[in-house]
C-alpha positions as CSV (number, residue, x, y, z in Angstrom):
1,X,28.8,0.5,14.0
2,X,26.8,3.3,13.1
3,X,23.0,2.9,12.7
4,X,21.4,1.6,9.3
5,X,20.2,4.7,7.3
6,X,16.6,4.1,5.8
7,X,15.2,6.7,3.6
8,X,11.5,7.1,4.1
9,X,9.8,8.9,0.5
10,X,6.7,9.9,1.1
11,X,4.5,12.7,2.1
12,X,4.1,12.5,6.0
13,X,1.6,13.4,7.7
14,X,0.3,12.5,11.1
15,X,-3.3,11.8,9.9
16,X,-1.9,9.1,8.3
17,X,-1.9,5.8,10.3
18,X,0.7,4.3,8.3
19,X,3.1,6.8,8.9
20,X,2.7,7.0,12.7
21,X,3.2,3.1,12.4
22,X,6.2,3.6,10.3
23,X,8.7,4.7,13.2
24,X,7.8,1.9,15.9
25,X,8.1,-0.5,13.3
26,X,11.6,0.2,11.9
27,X,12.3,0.1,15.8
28,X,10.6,-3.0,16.4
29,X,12.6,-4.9,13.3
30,X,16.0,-3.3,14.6
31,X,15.4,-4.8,17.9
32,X,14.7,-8.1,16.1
33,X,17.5,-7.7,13.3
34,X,19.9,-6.9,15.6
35,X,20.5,-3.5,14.2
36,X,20.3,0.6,15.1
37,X,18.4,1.9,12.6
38,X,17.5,5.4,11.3
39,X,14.7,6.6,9.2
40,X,14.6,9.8,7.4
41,X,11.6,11.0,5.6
42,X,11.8,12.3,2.3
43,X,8.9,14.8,1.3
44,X,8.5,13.8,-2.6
45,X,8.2,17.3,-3.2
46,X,12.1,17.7,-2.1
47,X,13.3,15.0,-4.7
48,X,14.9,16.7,-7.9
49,X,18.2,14.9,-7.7
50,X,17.1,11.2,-6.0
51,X,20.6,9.9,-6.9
52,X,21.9,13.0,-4.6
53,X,19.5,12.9,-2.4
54,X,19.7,9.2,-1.3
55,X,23.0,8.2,-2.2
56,X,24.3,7.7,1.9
57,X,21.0,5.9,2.4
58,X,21.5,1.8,3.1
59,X,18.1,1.1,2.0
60,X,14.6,3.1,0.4
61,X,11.2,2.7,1.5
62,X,8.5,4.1,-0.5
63,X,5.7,4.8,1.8
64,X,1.9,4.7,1.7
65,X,-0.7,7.9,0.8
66,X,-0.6,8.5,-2.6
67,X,-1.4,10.4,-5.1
68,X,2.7,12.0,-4.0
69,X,3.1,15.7,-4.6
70,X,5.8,14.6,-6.8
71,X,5.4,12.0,-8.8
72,X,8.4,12.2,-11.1
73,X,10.7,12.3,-7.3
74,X,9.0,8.9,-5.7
75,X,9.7,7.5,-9.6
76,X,12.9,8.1,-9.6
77,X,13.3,7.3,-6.0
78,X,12.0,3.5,-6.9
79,X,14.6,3.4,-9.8
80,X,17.1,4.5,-7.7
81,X,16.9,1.6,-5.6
82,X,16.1,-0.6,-8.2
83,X,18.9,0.4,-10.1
84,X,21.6,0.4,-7.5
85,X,20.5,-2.2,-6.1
86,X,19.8,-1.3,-2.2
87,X,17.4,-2.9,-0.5
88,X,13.5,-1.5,-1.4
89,X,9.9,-1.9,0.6
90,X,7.1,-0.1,-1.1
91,X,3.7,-0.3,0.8
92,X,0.4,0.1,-0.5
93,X,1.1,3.2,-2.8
94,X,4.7,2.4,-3.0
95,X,3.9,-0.9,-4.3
96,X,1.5,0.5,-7.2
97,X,4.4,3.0,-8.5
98,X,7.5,0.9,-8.5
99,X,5.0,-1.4,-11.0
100,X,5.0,2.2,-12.9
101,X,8.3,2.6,-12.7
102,X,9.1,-0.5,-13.9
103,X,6.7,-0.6,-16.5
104,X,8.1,3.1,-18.1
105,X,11.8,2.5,-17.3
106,X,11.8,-1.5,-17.9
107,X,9.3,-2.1,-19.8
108,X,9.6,1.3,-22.1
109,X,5.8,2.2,-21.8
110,X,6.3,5.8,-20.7
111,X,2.6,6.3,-20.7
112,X,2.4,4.1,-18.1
113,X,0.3,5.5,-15.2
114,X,-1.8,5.0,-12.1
115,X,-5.7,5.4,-13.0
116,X,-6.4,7.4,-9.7
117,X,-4.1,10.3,-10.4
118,X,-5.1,10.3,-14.5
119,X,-8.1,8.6,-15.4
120,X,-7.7,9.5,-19.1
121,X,-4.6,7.0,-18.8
122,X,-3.8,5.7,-22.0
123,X,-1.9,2.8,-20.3
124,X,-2.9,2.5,-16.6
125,X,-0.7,0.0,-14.9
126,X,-2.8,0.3,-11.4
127,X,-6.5,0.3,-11.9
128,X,-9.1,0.3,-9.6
129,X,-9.5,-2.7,-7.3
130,X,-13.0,-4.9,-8.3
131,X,-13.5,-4.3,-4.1
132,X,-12.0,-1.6,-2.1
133,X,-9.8,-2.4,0.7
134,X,-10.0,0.6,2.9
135,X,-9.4,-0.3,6.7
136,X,-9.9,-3.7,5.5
137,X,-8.0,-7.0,6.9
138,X,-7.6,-9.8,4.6
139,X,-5.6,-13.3,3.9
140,X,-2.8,-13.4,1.8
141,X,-0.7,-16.5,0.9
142,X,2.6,-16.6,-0.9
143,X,4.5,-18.6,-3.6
144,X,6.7,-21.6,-2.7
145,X,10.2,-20.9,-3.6
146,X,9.5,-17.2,-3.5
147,X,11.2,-14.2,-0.8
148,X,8.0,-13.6,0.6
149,X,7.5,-17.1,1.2
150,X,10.6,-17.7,2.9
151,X,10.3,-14.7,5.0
152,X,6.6,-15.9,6.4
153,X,7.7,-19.0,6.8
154,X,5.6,-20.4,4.1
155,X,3.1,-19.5,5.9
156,X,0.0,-17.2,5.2
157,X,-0.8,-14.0,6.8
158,X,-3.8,-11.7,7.5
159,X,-2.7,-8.0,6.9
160,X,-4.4,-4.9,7.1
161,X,-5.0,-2.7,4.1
162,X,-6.3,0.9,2.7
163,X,-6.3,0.5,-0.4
164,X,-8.7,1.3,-3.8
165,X,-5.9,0.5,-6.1
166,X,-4.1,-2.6,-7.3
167,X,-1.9,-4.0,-10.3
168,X,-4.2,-4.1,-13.7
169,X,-4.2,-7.7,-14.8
170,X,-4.0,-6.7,-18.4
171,X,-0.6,-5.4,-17.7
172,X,0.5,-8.6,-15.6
173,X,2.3,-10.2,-18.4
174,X,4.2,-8.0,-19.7
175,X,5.8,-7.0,-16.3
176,X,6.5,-10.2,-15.7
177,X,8.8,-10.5,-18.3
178,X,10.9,-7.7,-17.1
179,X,11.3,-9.7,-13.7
180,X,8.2,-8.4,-11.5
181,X,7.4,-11.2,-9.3
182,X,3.8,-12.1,-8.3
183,X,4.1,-13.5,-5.4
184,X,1.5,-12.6,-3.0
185,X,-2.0,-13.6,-3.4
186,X,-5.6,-12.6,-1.6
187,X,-7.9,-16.4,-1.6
188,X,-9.5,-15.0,-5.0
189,X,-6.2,-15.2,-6.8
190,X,-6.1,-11.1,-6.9
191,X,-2.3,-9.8,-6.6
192,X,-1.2,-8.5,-3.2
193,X,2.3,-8.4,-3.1
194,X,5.2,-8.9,-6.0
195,X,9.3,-9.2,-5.8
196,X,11.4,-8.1,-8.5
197,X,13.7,-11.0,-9.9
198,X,17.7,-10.5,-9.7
199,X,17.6,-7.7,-6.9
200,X,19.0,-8.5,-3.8
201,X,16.0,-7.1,-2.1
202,X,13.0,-5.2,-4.1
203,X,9.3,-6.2,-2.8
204,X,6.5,-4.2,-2.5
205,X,2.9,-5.0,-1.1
206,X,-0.5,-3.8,-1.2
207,X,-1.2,-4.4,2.2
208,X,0.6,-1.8,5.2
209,X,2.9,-4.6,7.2
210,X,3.3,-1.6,9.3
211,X,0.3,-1.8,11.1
212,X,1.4,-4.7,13.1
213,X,3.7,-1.8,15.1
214,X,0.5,-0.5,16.6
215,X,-0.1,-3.7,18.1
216,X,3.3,-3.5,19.3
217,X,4.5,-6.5,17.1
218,X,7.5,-7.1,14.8
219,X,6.4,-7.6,11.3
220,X,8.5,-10.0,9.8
221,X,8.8,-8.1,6.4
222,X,10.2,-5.5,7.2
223,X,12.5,-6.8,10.2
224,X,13.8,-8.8,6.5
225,X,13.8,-5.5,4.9
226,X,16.0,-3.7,7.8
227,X,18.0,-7.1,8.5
228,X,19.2,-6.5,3.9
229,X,19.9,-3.5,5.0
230,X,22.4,-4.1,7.5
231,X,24.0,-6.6,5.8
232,X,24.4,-4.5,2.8
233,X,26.9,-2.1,4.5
């Protein structure tokens, strides 16, 4: 069988601890799914066709460090997956722009934006967190009944963040009615990690599961994430 194909969108670069995690950790969940897996990076400055771009890809992973070059190419990357329905992780910055993709392609808000990149946002759908959560570890339970429950095993987790941005409550509502799940939450009740309803596989999280690679440990997340995209093939 040849490997599983995971497209990586995002802009690498080394200084970025996430992405050095990014490859042991895709190789860590193999090993535990069971699975060969290959991940290809995706510059978002390189996305003008995503449909063409990621069409042979089992699965899309939207990576952490934004503001992306390109905004309108990790957008349409998210809606790609969502609307094909492979298998998406976004982390951190992934997380915050699938909520803006949702909330300008779902939703129809297309001024819909993320307050870091335009402050003047009519409509901003991330906001600044009340506390930043830059090289930050923190507690994070999930909802009974939900993905992310079942895949910790109902039971809470302590992750590792760096993060200044998070979902703005005012728009909480109204992206839960077009099937955003909130579903992961810090011991304050703040949002830390969603699932979108009727997808076979589409969560995203604040925090950088990742990280756990450097410690040279499966993360459960995404050996789930890799384990949907096997069995999508």
């Amino acid at each position: 069988m040849k490997p599983v194909r995971i497209a990586l969108v995002g802009d690498r670069s080394d200084t970025v601890v996430a992405h050095r995690a990014i490859p042991p950790a895709l190789q860590l969940a193999a090993k535990s799914a069971g699975l060969e897996v290959t991940g290809v990076w995706h510059h978002t400055s390189t996305i003008r066709d995503a449909a063409e771009l990621l069409r042979d890809f089992d699965a899309v992973w939207v990576v952490p460090a934004s503001p992306y070059a390109n905004l309108a190419g990790a957008l349409a990357a998210i809606r790609f997956a969502r609307e094909t329905g492979r298998p998406f992780l976004g982390t951190c910055g992934g997380f915050q722009h699938a909520l803006i993709e949702i909330a300008r392609d779902v939703c129809g808000a297309p001024d819909a934006d993320h307050a870091e990149t335009n402050p003047a946002a009519r409509d901003p759908v991330v906001t600044a967190l009340d506390c930043a959560l830059v090289e930050a570890t923190g507690d994070v339970t999930f909802t009974p009944g939900s993905r992310l429950h079942a895949i910790f095993g109902g039971k809470p987790a302590r992750e590792g963040y760096r993060c200044r941005y998070g979902p703005s409550p005012a728009w909480r509502t109204r992206l839960e009615a077009a099937g955003m799940r909130f579903t992961g939450f810090d011991p304050d009740g703040a949002v830390r990690a969603g699932e979108l309803a009727g997808h076979p596989f589409f969560l995203g999280t604040l925090f950088q599961p990742e990280r756990s690679a450097l410690r040279g440990e499966p993360h459960p997340l995404i050996t789930a994430f890799v384990a949907a995209a096997g069995a999508g093939r």
